[in-house]
C-alpha positions in Angstrom: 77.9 57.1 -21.5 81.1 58.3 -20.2 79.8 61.8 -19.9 77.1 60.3 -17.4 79.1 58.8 -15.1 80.4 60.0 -11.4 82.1 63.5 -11.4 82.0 64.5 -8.2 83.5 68.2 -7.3 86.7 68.6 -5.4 85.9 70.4 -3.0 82.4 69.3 -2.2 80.1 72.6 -2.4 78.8 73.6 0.6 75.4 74.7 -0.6 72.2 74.1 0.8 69.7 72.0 -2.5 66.1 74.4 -2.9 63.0 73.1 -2.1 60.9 73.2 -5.6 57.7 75.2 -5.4 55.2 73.7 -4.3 57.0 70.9 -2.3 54.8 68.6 0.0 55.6 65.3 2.0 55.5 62.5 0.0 52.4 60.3 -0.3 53.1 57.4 2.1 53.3 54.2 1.0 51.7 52.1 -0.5 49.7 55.0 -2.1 53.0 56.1 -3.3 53.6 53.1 -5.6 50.8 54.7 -8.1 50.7 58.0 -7.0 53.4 61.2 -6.1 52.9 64.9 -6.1 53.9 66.1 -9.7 55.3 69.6 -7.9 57.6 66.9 -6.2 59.3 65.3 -9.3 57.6 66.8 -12.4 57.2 63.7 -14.8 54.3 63.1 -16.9 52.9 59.8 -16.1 53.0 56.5 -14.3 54.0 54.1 -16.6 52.7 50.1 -15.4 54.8 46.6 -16.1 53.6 44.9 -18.8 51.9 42.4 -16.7 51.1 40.4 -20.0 54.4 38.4 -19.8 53.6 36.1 -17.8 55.3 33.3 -19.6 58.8 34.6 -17.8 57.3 34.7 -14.3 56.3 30.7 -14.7 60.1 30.0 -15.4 61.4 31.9 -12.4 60.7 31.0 -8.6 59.8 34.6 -7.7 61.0 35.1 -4.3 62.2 31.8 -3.1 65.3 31.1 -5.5 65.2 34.3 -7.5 65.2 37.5 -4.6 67.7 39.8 -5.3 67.6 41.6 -8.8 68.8 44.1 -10.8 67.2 46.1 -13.0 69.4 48.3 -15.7 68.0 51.0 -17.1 64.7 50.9 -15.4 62.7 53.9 -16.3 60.5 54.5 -13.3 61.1 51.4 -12.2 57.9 50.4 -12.3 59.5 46.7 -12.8 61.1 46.9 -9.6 57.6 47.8 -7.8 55.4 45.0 -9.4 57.8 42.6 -8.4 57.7 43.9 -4.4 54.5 41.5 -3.7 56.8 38.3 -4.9 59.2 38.7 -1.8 61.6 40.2 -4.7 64.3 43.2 -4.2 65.0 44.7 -7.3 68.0 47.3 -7.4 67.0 49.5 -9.9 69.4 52.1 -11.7 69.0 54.3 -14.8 71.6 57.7 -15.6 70.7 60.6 -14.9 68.3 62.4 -17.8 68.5 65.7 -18.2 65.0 65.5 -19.3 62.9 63.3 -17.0 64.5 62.7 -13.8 63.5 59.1 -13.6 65.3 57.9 -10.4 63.9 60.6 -8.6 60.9 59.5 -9.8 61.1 56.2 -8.6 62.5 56.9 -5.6 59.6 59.2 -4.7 57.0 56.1 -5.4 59.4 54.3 -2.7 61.2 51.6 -4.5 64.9 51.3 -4.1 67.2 52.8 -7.3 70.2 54.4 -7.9 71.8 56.9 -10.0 74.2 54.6 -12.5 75.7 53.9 -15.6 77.4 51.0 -17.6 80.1 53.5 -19.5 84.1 53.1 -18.2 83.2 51.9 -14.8 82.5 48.5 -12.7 78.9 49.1 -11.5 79.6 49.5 -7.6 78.7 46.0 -6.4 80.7 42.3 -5.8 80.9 39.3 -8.0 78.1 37.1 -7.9 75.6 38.2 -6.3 72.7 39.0 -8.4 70.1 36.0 -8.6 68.9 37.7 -12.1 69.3 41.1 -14.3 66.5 42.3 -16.2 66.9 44.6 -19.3 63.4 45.3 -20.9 63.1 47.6 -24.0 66.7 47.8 -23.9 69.3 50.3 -25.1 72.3 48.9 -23.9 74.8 47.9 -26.5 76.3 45.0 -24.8 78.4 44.1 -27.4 80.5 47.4 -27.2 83.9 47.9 -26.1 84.8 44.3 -27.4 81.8 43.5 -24.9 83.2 45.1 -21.8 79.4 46.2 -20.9 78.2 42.5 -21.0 81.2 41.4 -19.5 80.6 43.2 -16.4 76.6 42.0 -15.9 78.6 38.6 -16.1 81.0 39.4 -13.0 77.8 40.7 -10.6 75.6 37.8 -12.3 75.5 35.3 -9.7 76.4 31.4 -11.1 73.1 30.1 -12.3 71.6 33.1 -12.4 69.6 34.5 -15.8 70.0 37.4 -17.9 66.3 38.4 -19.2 67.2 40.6 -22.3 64.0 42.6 -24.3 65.1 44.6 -27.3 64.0 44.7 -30.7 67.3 42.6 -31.9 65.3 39.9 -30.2 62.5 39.6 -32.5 63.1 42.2 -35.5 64.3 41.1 -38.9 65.6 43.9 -40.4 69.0 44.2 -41.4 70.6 46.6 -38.5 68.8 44.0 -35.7 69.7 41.3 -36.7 73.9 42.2 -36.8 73.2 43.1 -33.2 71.3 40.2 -32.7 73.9 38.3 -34.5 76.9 40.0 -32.3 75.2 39.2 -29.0 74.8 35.3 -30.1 78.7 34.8 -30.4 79.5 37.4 -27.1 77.0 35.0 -25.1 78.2 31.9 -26.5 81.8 33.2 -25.8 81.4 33.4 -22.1 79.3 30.5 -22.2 76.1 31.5 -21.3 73.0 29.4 -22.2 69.4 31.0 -23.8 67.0 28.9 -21.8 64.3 30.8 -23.3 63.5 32.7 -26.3 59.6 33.8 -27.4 57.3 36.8 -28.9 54.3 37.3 -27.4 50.6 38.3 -29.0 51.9 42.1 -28.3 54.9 41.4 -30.4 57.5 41.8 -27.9 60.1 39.1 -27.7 62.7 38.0 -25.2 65.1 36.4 -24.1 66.6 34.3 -20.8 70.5 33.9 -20.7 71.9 31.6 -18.1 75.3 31.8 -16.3 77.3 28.6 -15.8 78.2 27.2 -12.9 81.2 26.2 -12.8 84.8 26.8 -15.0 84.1 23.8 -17.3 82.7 25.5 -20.5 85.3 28.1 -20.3 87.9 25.6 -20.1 86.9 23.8 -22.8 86.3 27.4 -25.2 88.0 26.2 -28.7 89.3 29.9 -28.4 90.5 31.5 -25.1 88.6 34.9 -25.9 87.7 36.7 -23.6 90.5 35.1 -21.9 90.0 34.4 -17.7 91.2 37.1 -15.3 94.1 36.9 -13.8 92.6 36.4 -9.9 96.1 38.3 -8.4 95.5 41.5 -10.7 91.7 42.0 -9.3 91.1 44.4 -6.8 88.9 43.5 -3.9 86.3 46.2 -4.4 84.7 47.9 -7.5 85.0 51.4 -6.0 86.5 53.7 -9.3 87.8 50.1 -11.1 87.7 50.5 -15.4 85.4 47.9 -17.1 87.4 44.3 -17.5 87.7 42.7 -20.9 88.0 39.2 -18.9 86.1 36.7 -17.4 86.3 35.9 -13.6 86.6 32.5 -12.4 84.2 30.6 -10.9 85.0 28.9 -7.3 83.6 25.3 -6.8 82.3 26.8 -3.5 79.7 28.8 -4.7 76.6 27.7 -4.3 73.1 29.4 -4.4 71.9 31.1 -1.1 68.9 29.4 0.4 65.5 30.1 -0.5 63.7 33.0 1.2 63.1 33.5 3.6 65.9 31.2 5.1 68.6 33.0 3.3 68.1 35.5 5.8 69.2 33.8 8.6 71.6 31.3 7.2 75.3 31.6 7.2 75.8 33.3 3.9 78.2 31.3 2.1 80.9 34.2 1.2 81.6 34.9 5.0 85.0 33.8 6.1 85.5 30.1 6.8 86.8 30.5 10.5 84.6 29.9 13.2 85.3 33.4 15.0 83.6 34.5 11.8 80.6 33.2 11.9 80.4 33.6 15.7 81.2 37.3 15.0 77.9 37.3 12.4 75.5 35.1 14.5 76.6 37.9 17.4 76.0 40.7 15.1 72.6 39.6 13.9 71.0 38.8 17.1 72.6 42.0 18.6 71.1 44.4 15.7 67.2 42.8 16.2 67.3 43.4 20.4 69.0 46.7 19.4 65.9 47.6 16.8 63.2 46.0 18.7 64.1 47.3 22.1 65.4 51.1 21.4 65.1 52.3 17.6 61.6 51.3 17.4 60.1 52.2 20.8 62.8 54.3 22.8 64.0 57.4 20.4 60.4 59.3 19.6 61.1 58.0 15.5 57.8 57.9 13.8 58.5 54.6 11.6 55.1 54.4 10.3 56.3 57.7 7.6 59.7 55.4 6.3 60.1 54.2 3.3 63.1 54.8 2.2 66.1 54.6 4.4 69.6 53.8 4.5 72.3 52.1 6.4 75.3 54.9 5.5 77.5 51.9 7.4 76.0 48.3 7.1 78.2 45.8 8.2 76.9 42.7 7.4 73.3 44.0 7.2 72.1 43.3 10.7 70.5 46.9 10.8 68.0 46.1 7.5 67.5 42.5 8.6 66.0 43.5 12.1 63.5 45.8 9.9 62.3 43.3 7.3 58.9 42.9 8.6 58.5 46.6 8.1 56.9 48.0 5.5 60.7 49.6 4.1 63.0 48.6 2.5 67.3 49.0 3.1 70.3 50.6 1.0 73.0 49.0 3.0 76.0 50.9 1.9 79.3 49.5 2.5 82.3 52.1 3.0 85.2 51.4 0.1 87.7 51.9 3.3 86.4 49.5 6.2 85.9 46.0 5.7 83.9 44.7 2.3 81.1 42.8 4.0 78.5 43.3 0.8 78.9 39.9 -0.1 77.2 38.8 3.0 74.7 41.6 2.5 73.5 39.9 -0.6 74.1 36.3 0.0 71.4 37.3 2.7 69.3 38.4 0.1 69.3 42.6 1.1 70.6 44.9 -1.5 73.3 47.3 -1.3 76.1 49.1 -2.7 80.4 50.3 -2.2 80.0 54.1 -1.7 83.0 56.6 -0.4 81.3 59.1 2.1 83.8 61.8 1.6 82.4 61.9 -2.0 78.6 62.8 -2.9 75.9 59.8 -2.9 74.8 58.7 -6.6 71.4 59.8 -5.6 68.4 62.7 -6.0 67.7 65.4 -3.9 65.2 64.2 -1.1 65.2 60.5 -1.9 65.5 59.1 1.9 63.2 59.0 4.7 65.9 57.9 7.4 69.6 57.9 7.7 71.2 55.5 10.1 74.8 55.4 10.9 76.8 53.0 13.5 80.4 54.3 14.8 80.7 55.9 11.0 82.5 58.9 11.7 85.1 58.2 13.5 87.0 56.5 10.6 85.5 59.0 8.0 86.5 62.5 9.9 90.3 61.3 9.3 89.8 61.4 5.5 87.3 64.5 4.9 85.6 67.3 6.9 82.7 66.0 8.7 80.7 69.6 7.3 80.6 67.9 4.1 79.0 64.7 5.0 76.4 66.7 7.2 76.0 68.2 3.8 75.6 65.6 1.9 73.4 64.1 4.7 71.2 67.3 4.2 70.6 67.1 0.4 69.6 63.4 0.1 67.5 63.7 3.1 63.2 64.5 2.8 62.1 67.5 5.0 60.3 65.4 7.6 63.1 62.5 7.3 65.2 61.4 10.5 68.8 60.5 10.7 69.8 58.1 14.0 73.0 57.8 15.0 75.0 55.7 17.4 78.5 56.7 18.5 81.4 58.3 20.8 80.1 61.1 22.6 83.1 63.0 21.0 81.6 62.5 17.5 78.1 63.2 18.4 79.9 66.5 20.1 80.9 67.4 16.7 78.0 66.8 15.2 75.2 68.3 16.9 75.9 71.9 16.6 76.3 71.1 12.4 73.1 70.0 12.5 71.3 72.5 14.5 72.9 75.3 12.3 70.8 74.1 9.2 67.9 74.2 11.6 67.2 70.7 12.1 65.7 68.8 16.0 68.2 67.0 17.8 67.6 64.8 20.6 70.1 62.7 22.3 69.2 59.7 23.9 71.5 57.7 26.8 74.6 59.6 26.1 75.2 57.7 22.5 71.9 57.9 20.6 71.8 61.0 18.2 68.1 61.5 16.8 67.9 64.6 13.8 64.5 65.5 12.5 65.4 67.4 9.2 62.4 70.2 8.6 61.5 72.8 5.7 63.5 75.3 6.1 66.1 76.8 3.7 68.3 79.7 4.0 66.6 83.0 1.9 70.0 84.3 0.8 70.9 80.6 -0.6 74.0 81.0 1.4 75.4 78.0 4.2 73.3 78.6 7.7 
């Protein structure tokens, strides 16, 4: 899988992405869930959950304990979508295929995904913060790499969280299955996680449910030390470019599970620091973000919300931006810069989704995947690092025709950036001196050259 990880150019092209023939704004949602223009993303079908296994939704408390999920190598994601009436957020993330561009696909039915892979890499999220990973028909071969692939599901898994595995090692016989079958029974007992569940159903599809401790005392008491713990002063804080560990991270007595939804929206996410300016600083922060969305994005700036789906928060803090919305019918990628402040815990102890990104680097997604970017006070930070052209760029190619990009900064910045935007033909509007409104449109230079 190393060949499908993150290669990203140096220097970023400054190209202008085609619209295919035939291009046409997305069906809305919730059409879009079971229906997108095939000229859009050519794939050949739809392909629905296998609503049949129930037995695992009876063990899990959809939406109250269980809300934030990932889903590795997802297809279409169609998981992801099924579980969006449960009060669930699945993150969703498959490689890009040369063949079938699935997380295009998905992202055009409107349910969040990314482009990643499990190869050399730490997946680009904190420790413990996924209530549950989900694997169905599954490829992976977590026992590779001396179990480096499993290993690293175990650092995002959050304590007491569950692993539900579906592969044919799970309920095949036959001499190759069962040696993998056999190698993921010592790897899970090594790192000390517990099957809670195990079955075949009438279709003949088994699985399984792992369970994470939740605390160091079964690795303490391992007869052998393999993997051995991490050494805590070697770790860095983020997983932004960091090689797959070979070693299990610690637990901390003080984790404990967020509150069930929708409380754990509200409450004081447990990973935020323990001073008191801290949580002042949040509490500020979150009340300051719904007056801000309630008062001025939604009613002051001309946005036509009712056509979002998919937006993103290029700079989300601790997620005020996404929480304000969550009555909408949208959903957030709250994406945390690698070089401000790591705040993505919080994002997920408040049961959002997000992700570590680099913004003078390209965005591990499609073509025309977002309906709306927003960015607070981003660029001022950024524009020391990398030429503010390339993130309009970048902006550009991830953004649909139609989509809208709001931004709130220093008149300098918005100086800079207005001009960039109107040479690739998009509407800007500026609103009270610090509001920047971009409506992105159809057009495309005929000479494929930089307008």
């Amino acid at each position: 899988m190393e060949h499908r990880e993150r290669h990203c150019p140096k220097p970023s092209p400054r190209c202008l992405v085609p619209l295919p023939v035939g291009y046409k704004l997305p069906v809305p949602w919730p059409k879009s869930r079971d229906m997108i223009w095939y000229g859009n993303v050519p794939h050949p079908k739809l392909v629905d959950y296998k609503r049949g296994q129930n037995w695992a939704f009876s063990k899990i408390k959809w939406g109250k304990h269980t809300r934030v999920i990932l889903d590795v190598g997802c297809g279409v994601a169609s998981f992801g979508g099924y579980l969006l009436d449960k009060n669930v957020i699945t993150m969703s993330f498959a490689p890009k295929d040369e063949h079938e561009a699935q997380i295009q696909f998905a992202l055009e039915r409107g349910i969040p995904a990314t482009l990643s892979v499990i190869g050399t890499q730490s997946l680009t999220f904190p420790d413990n913060v996924y209530d549950m990973i989900h694997c169905a028909r599954c490829r992976v071969h977590w026992d590779a790499d001396g179990g480096k692939p499993l290993l690293e599901l175990n650092r995002i898994l959050r304590p007491g969280g569950v692993f539900v595995w579906s592969a044919t090692p799970v309920y095949r016989d036959d001499e190759r299955d069962q040696n993998v079958w056999n190698s993921m029974v010592a790897l899970t007992e090594s790192i000390c996680w517990e099957v809670v569940a195990k079955t075949v159903e009438s279709s003949g599809i088994g699985l399984v449910i792992y369970q994470k401790p939740v605390s160091n005392f079964c690795y303490e008491g391992r007869k052998k030390n393999d993997p051995p713990l991490c050494d805590q002063t070697e770790r860095q804080n983020t997983s932004w470019y960091v090689p797959l560990q070979s070693c299990l991270p610690k637990l901390s007595s003080e984790l404990k599970w967020p509150a069930p939804w929708p409380e754990r929206l509200s409450s004081k996410p447990q990973s935020l620091a323990t001073e008191s300016s801290a949580e002042d600083i949040y509490h500020d922060d979150t009340k300051h973000w719904s007056t801000l969305v309630s008062d001025v994005y939604l009613n002051a700036l001309g946005i036509n919300w009712s056509g979002i789906r998919n937006v993103m928060d290029m700079n989300a803090g601790y997620g005020g931006f996404a929480a304000a919305l969550i009555d909408k019918p949208l959903w957030v990628m709250n994406v945390v810069p690698i070089n401000l402040p790591d705040t993505l815990r919080v994002v997920f102890d408040r049961g959002l989704i997000g992700i570590y990104h680099d913004w003078c680097e390209a965005f591990n997604t499609y073509p025309r995947t977002y309906d709306l970017l927003h960015a607070n006070y981003l660029f001022g930070n950024l524009t020391k690092r990398c030429d503010i052209e390339d993130v309009v760029v970048e902006m550009d190619r991830i953004m649909r025709p139609g989509g809208w990009l709001l931004i709130q900064d220093i008149m300098e910045t918005v100086t800079k950036l207005t001009p960039i935007l109107r040479s690739l033909h998009w509407e800007t509007t500026l609103y009270e001196g610090q509001y920047l409104v971009g409506k992105k449109g159809f057009w495309r230079p005929t000479d494929g050259k930089h307008g």
